[in-house]
TORPA-4810 file (N, C-alpha, C, O; in nm, 3 decimals):
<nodes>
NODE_1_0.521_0.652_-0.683_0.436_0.616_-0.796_0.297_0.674_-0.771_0.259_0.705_-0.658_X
NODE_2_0.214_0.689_-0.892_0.093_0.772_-0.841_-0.018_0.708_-0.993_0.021_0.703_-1.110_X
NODE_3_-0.126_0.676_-0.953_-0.187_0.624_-1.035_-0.293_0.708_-1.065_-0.369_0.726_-0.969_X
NODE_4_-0.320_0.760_-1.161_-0.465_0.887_-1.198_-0.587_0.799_-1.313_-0.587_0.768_-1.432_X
NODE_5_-0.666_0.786_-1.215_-0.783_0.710_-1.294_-0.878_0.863_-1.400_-0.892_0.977_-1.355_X
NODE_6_-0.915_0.827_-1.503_-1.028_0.902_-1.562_-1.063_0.840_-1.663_-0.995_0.756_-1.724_X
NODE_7_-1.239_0.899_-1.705_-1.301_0.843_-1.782_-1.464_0.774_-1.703_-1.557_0.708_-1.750_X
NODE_8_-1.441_0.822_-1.582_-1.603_0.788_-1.496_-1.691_0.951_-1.615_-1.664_1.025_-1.710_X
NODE_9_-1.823_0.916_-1.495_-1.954_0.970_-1.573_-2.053_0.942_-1.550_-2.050_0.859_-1.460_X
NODE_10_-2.126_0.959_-1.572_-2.359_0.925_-1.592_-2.339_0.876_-1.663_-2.257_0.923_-1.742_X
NODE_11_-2.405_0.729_-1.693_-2.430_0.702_-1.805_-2.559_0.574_-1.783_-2.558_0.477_-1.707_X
NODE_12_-2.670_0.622_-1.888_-2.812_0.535_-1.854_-2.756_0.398_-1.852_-2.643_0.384_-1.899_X
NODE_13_-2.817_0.299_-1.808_-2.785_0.159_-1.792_-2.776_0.110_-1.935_-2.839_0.173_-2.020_X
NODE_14_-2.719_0.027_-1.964_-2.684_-0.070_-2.084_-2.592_-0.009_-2.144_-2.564_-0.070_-2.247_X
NODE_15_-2.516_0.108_-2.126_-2.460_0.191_-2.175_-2.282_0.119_-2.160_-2.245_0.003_-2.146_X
NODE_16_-2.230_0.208_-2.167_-2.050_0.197_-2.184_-1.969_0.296_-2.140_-1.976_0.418_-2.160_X
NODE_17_-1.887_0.229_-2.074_-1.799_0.342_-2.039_-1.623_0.280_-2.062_-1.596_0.160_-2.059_X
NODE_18_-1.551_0.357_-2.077_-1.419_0.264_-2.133_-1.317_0.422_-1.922_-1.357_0.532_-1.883_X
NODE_19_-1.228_0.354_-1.882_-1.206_0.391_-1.761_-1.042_0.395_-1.793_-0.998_0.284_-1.821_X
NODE_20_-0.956_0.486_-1.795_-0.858_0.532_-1.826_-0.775_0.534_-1.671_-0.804_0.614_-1.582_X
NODE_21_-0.657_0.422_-1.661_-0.544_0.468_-1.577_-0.416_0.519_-1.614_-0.373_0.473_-1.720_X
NODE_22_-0.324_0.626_-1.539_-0.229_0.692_-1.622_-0.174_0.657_-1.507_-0.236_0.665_-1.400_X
NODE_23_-0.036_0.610_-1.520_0.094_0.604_-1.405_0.182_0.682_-1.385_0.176_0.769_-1.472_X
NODE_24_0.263_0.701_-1.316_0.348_0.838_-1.311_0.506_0.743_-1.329_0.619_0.791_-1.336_X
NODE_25_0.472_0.621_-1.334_0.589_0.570_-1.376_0.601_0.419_-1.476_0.497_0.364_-1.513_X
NODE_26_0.707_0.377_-1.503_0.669_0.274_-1.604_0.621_0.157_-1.550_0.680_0.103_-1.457_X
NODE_27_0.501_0.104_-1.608_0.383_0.016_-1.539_0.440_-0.136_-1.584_0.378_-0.230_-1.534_X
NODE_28_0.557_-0.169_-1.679_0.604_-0.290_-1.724_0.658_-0.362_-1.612_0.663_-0.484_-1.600_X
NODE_29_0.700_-0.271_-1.528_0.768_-0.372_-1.371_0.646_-0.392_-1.280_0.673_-0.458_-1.180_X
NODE_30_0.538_-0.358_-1.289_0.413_-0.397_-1.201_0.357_-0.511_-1.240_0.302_-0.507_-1.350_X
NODE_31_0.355_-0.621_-1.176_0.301_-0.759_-1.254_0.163_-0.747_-1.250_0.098_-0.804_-1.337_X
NODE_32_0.110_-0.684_-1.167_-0.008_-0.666_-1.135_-0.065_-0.551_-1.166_-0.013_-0.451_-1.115_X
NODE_33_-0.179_-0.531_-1.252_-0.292_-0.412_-1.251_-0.438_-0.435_-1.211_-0.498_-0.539_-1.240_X
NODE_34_-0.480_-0.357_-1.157_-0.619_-0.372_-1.142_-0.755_-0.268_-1.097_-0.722_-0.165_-1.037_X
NODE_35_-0.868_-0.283_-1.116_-0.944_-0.182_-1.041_-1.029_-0.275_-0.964_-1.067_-0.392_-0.972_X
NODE_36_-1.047_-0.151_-0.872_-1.115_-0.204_-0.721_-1.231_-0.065_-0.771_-1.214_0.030_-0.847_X
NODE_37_-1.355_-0.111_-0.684_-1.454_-0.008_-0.680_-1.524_-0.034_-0.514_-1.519_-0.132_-0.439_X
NODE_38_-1.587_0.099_-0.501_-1.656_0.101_-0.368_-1.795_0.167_-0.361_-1.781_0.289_-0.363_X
NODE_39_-1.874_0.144_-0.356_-2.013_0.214_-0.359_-2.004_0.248_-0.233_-1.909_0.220_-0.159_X
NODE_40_-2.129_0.327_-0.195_-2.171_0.418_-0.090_-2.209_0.306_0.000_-2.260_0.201_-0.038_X
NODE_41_-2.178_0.342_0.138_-2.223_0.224_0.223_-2.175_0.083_0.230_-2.207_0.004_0.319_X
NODE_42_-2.085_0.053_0.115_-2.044_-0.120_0.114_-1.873_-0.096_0.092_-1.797_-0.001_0.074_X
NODE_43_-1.864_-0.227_0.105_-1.725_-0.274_0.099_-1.622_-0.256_0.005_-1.669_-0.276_-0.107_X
NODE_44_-1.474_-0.218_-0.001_-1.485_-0.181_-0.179_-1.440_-0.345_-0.213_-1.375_-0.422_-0.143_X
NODE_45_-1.492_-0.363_-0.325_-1.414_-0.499_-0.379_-1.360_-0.522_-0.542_-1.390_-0.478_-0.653_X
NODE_46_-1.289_-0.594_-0.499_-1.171_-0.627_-0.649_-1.250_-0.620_-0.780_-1.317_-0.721_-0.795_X
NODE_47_-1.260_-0.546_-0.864_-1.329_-0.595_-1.031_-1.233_-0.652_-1.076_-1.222_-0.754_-1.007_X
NODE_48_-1.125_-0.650_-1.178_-1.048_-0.702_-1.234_-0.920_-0.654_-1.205_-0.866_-0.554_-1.158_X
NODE_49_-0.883_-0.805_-1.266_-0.707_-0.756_-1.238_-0.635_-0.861_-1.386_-0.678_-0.952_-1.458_X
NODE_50_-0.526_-0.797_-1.375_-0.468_-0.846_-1.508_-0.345_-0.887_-1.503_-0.282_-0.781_-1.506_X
NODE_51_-0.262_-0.981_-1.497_-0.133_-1.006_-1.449_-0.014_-0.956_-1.573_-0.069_-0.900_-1.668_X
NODE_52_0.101_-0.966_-1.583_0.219_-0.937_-1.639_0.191_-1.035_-1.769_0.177_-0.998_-1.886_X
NODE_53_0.187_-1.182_-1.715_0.185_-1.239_-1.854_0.019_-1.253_-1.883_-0.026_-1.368_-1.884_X
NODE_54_-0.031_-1.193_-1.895_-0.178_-1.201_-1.897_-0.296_-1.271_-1.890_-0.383_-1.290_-1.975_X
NODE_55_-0.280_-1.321_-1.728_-0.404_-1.365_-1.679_-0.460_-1.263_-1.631_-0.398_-1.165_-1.590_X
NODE_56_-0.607_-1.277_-1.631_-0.681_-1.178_-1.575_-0.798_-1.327_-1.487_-0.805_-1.449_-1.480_X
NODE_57_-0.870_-1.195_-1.433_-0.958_-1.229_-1.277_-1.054_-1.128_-1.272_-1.034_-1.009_-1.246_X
NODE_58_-1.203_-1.203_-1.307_-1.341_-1.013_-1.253_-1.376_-1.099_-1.147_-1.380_-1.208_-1.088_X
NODE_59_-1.402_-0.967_-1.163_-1.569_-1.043_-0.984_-1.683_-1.063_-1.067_-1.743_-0.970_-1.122_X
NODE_60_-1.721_-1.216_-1.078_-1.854_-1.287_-1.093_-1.919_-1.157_-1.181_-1.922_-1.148_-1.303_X
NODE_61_-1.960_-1.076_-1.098_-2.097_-1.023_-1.152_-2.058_-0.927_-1.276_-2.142_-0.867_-1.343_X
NODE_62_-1.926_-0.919_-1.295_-1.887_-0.820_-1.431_-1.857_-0.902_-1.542_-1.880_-0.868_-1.658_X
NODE_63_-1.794_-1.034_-1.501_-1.792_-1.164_-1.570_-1.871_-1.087_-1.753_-1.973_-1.018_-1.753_X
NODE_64_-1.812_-1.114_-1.853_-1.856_-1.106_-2.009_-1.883_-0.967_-2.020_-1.919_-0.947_-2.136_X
NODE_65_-1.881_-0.836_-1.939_-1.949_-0.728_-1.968_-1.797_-0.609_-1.904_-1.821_-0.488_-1.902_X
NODE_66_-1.691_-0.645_-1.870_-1.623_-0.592_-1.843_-1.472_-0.655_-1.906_-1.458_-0.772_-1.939_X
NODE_67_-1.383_-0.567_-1.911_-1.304_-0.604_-1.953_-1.087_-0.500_-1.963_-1.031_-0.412_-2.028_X
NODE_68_-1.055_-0.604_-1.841_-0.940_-0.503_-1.826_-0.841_-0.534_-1.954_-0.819_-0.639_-2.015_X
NODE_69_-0.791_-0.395_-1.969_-0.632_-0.421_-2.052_-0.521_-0.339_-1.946_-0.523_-0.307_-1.828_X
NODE_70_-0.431_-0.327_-2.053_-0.297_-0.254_-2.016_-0.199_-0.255_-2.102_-0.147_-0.354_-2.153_X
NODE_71_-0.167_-0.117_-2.122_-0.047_-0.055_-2.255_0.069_-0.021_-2.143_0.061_0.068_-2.059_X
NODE_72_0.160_-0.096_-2.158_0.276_-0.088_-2.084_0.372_0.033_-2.140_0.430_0.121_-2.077_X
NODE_73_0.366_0.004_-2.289_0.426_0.131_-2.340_0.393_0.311_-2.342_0.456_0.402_-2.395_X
NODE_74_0.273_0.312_-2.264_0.227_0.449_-2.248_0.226_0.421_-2.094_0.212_0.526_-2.031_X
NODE_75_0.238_0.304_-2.012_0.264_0.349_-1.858_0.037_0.347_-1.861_-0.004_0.451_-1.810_X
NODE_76_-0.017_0.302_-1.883_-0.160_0.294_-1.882_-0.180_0.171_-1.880_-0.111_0.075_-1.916_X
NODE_77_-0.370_0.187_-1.797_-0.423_0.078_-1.766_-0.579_0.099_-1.810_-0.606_0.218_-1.827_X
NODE_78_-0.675_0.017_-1.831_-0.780_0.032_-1.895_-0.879_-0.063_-1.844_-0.841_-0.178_-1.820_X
NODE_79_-1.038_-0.020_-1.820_-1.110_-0.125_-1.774_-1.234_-0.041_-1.902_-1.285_0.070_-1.888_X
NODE_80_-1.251_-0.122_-2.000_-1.359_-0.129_-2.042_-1.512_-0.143_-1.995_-1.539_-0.263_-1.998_X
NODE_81_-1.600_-0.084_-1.962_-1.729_-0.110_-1.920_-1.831_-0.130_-2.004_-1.861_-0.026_-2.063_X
NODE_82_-1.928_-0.267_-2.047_-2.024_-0.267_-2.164_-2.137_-0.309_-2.047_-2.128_-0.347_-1.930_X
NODE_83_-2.235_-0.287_-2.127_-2.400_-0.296_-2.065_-2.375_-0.317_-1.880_-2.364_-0.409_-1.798_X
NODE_84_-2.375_-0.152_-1.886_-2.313_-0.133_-1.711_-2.487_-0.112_-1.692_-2.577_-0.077_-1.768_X
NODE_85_-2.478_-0.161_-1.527_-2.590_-0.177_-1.494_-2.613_-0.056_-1.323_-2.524_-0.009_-1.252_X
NODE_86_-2.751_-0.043_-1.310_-2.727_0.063_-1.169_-2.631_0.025_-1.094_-2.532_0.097_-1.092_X
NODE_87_-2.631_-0.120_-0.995_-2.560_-0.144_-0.944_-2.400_-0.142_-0.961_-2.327_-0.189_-0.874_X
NODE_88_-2.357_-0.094_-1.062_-2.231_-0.090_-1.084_-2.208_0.079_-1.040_-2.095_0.125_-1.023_X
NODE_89_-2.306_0.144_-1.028_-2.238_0.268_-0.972_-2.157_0.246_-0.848_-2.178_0.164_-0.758_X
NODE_90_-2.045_0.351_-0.862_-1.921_0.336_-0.765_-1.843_0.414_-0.768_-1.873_0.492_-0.859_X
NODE_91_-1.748_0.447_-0.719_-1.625_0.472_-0.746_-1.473_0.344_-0.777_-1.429_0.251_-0.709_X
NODE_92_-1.440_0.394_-0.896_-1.333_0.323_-0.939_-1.206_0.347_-0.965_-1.163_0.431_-1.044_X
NODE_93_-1.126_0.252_-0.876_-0.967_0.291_-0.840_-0.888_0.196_-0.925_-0.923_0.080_-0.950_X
NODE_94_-0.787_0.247_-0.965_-0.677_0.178_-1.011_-0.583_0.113_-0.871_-0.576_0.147_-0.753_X
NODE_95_-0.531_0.024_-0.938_-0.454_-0.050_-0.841_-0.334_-0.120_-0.881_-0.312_-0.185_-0.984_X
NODE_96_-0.274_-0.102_-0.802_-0.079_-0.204_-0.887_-0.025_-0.237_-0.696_-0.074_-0.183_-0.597_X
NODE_97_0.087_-0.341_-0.700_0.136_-0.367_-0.622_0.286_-0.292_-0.613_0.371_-0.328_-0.693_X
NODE_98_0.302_-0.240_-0.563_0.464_-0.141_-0.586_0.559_-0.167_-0.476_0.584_-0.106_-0.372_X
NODE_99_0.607_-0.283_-0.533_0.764_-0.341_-0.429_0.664_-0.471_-0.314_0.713_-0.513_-0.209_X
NODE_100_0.525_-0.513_-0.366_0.454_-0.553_-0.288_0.370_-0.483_-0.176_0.341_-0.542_-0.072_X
NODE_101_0.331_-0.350_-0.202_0.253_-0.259_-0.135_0.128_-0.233_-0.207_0.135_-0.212_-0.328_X
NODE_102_0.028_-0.232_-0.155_-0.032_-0.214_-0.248_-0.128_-0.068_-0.296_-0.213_-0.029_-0.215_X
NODE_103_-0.110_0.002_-0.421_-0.110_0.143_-0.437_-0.274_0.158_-0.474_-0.326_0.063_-0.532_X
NODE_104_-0.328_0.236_-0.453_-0.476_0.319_-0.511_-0.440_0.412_-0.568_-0.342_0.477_-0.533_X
NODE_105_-0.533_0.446_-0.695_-0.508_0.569_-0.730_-0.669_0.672_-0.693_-0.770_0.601_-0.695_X
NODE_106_-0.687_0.777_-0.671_-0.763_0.847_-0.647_-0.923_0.792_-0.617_-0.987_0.795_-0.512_X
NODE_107_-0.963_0.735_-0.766_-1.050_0.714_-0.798_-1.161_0.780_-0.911_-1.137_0.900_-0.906_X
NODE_108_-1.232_0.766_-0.977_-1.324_0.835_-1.005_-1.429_0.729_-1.029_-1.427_0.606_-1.036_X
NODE_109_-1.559_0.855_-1.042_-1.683_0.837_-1.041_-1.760_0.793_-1.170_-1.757_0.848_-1.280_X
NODE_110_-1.848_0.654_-1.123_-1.928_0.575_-1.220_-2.052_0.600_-1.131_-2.048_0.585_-1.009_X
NODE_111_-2.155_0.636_-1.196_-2.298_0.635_-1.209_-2.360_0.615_-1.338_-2.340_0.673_-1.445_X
NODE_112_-2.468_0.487_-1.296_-2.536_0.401_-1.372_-2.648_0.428_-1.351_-2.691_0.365_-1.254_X
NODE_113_-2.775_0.547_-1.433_-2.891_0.540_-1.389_-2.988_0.471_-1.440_-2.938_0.426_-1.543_X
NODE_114_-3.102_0.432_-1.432_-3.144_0.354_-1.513_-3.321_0.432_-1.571_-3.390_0.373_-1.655_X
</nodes>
C-alpha cells in the first residue's frame, strides 16, 4: 500500500489550504485515516484522525480550524486547513493502519508565513 499526500504550499497566515491523500489501494478496509505532521526540530505529532464509522480526534490546537474527511470511493483522504497559523508550518503525512502496521505516506510541505 502506498499513500501520496498533495496539496502543501506558502500560504500567508489566516489563509487555507485543503491537503489531498491518494492510496494505491482501496482505503474502505482501513478503519483508520489520519495525518501526522513534523516541524523542523520537534516531534512529529498526530493532527487528526478519522475512524471507519466516523469518529474523528485533532490535536487541541487545530481543534475548529481543521478538519479531516475521507472518500472511500476514490481510495482518498482529506485534511482541510482554515485560518492556518505560522506555527502550523510542517510537513504533513498521511497515515492508515495496514493489517495493524502503521503506514506514512511521503509527506508534503505546509508553510505558514505570516
Amino acid at each position: 500500500v502506498q499513500l501520496v499526500e498533495s496539496g502543501g504550499g506558502l500560504v500567508q497566515a489566516g489563509g487555507s489550504l485543503r491537503l489531498s491523500c491518494t492510496a494505491s489501494e482501496n482505503i474502505s478496509r482501513f478503519h483508520v485515516m489520519g495525518w501526522w505532521r513534523q516541524a523542523p526540530g520537534k516531534q512529529r505529532e498526530l493532527v487528526a484522525i478519522l475512524t471507519g464509522d466516523g469518529r474523528t480526534n485533532y490535536l487541541e490546537s487545530v481543534k475548529g480550524r481543521f478538519t479531516i474527511s475521507r472518500d472511500n470511493a476514490n481510495n482518498m483522504a482529506f485534511l482541510q486547513m482554515n485560518s492556518l497559523k505560522p506555527e502550523d508550518t510542517a510537513v504533513y503525512s498521511c497515515y492508515t493502519l495496514n493489517d495493524g502496521s502503521p503506514l506514512w505516506g511521503a509527506g508534503t510541505q505546509v508553510t505558514v508565513f505570516s
